[in-house]
N, C-alpha and C positions, 0 to 999 in steps of 0.2 A: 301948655304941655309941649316938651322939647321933642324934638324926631324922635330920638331912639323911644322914648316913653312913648308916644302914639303907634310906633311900628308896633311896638309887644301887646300894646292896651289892641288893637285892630285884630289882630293874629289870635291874642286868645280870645275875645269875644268873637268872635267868625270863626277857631278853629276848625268846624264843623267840614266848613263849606272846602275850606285853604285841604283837610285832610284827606277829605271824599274827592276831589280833582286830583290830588297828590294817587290816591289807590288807581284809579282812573288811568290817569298818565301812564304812571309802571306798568297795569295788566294791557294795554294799549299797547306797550312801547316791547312788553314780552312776547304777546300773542304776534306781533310784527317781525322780531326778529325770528320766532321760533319757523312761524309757516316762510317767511322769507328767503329761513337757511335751506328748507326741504323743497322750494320751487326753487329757489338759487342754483343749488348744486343740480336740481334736473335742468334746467337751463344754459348751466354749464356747459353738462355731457353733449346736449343737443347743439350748441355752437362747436363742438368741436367733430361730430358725425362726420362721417364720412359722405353721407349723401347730400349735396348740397341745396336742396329745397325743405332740408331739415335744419341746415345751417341758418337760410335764408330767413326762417320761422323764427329760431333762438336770436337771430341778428334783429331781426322787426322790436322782436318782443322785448330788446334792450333798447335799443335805440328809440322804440316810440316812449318806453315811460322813462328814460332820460332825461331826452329832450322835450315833457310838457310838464307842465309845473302839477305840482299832487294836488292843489283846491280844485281842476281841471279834470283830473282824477278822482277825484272824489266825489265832485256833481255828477260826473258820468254814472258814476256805479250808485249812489245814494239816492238822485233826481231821473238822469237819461234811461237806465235798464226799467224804472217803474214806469217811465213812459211810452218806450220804444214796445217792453216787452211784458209788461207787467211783472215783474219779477222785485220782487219787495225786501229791502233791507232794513232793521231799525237801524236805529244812528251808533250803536256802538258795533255792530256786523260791519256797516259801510265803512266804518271807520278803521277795522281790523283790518278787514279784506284790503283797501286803497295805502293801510302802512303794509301790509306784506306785500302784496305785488308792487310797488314803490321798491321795496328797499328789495325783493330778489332781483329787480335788476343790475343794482349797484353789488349785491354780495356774487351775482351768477357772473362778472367780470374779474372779482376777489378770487370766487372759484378754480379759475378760468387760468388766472395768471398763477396761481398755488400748483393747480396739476400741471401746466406745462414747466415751471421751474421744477420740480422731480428729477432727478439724473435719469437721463432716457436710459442708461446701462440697467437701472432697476428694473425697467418695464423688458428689459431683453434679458435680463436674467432668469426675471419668473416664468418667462415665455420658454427658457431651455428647461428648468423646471418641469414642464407639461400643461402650465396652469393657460388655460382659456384667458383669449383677452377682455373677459369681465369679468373673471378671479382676481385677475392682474390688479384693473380698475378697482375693484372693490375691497382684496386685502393688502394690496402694495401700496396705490399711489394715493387713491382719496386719502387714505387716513396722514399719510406722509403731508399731503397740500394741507388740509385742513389744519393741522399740525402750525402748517409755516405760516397759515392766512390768521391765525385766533387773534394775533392786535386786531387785524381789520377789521376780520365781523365785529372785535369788542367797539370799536370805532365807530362802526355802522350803529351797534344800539346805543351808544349816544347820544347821535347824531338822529336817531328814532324818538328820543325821550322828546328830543327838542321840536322837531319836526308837529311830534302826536296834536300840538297845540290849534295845527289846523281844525281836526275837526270840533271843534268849538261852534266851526259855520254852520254843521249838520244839529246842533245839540245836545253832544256827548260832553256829561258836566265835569271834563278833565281841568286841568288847575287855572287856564285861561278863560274857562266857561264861567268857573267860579269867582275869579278875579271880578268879570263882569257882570255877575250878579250882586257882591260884595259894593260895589262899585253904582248900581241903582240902591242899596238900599241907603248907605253912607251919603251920597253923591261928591265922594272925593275920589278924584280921577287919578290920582297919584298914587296913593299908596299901598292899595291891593295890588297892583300892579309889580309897584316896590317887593312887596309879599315873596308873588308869585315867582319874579326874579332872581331873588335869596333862593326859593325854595327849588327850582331849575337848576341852579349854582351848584346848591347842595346835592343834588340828587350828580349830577354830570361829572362835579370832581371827584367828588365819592366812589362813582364808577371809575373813572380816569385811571386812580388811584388803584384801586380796585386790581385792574386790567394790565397797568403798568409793573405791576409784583406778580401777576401770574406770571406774562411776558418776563419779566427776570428769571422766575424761576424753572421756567421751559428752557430758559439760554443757558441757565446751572445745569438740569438734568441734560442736555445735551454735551456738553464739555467734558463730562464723568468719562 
């Protein structure tokens, strides 16, 4: 049997396993960016307060899940909270919760640099308007940043698909879970693996793809 013939002969006999890790991933890699984007942007706001042990808060809260790696993040809240405090998550909860608070750190800095690029004249114009400065925030600049930031966050869920494959450590049978169940039943270490790869590829350029023709066509509608 030549490669390509055992890649397909493996893939459809296992589809099962390769497709349920596949649905896995995505709702994984959706539920991440979607609470990501809603703690991001609150994250945002709060690094840019005025009062600065509000800063200090939104500074902490980026800079600690920056700087520690998400499997670190992920025993805390899946293993450390059942122990410290009894507080109980199944493995696809621990899983969702450690990809969104992960990635609103990286998107509450996207945020961050989106609202401060804004022409400050817009935020002084709404302000001669009458409008409050959290009219301002709310119907001038956010939508203006978000606007400018959509590569990134698309960027960010990518870069989430890929990541999603840690929690595997916890349980949750996303396409790496599967790879290594595919992988005891077979006992060839290569080719689920191989699979799983392809099907990562596919899913990322796809998006890539995706993202880069939105992105064009937000740069058309602005030019008009």
């Amino acid at each position: 049997m030549n490669f390509f013939t055992e890649f397909a002969t493996m893939f459809w006999e296992y589809r099962s396993y390769f497709l349920t890790g596949l649905q896995y991933t995505l709702w994984l890699a959706a539920l991440g960016v979607l609470f990501g984007f809603i703690l991001g942007l609150f994250v945002a706001l709060i690094r840019m307060s005025p009062w600065g042990i509000v800063r200090f808060i939104g500074h902490a809260w980026v800079e600690f899940l920056r700087g520690t790696p998400m499997l670190v993040q992920l025993m805390i809240i899946h293993y450390g909270l059942s122990y410290m405090f009894d507080i109980n998550f199944d493995p696809i909860e621990s899983g969702a919760i450690t990809l969104s608070i992960n990635s609103s750190a990286y998107l509450a800095e996207i945020f961050r640099a989106g609202i401060q690029g804004v022409d400050r004249g817009q935020s002084e114009a709404a302000r001669s308007l009458g409008m409050t400065q959290g009219q301002t925030m709310r119907f001038i600049i956010i939508p203006q940043a978000i606007k400018n930031v959509l590569p990134a966050i698309g960027n960010e869920f990518v870069v989430i698909v890929k990541e999603s494959s840690i929690v595997s450590f916890i349980g949750v049978t996303e396409m790496m879970f599967q790879a290594g169940a595919v992988q005891g039943i077979t006992y060839n270490g290569m080719m689920p693996f191989l699979i799983v790869a392809v099907m990562y590829f596919i899913v990322t350029f796809t998006l890539s793809r995706i993202l880069g023709r939105f992105e064009r066509r937000l740069q058309a509608s602005d030019n008009r």
